[in-house]
N, C-alpha and C positions, 0 to 999 in steps of 0.2 A: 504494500500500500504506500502510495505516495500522499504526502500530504503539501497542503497549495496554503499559502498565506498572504493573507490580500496584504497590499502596500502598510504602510506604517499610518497613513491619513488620507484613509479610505471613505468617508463618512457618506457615502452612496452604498456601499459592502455593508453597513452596521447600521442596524435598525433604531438602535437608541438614538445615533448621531441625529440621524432624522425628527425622530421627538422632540429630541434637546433644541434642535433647532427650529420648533416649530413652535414648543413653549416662549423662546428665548425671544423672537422676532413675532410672534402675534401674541401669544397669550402673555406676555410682559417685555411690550415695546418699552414703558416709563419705566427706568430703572433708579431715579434720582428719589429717594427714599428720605427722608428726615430722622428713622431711628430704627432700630435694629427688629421691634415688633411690625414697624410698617412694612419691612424688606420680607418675615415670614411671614405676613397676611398677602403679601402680595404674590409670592411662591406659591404660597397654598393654593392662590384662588387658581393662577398660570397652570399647577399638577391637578386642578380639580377641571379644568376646562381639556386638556390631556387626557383625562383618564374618561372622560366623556364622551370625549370624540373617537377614542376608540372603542369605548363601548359601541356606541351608535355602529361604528362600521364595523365592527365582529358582527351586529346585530343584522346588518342588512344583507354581509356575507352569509350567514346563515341563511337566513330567509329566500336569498335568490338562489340559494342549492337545491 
């Protein structure tokens, strides 16, 4: 067996990179924060519009199988 190792800074190969960049640049474009609770309320809300959005799309993959 051979084994393949995508590049070093592949982030099209890696499914998180994808997320991360998706939380990063739409779900928390405002990153200028006042204090350390506004920076994890603002996370939060960014990982909870994430974890939404793929729900939603496992859900319609399902559905249209």
């Amino acid at each position: 067996m051979e084994l393949f190792y995508p590049p070093p800074r592949s982030p099209e190969l890696n499914d998180i990179e994808l997320v991360w960049r998706q939380a990063k640049y739409q779900d928390y474009p405002q990153r200028a924060q006042t204090s350390t609770d506004a920076i994890g309320k603002a996370v939060d809300q960014a990982m909870n519009h994430q974890r939404d959005r793929i729900r939603q799309s496992a859900t319609n993959r399902i559905q249209a199988a």
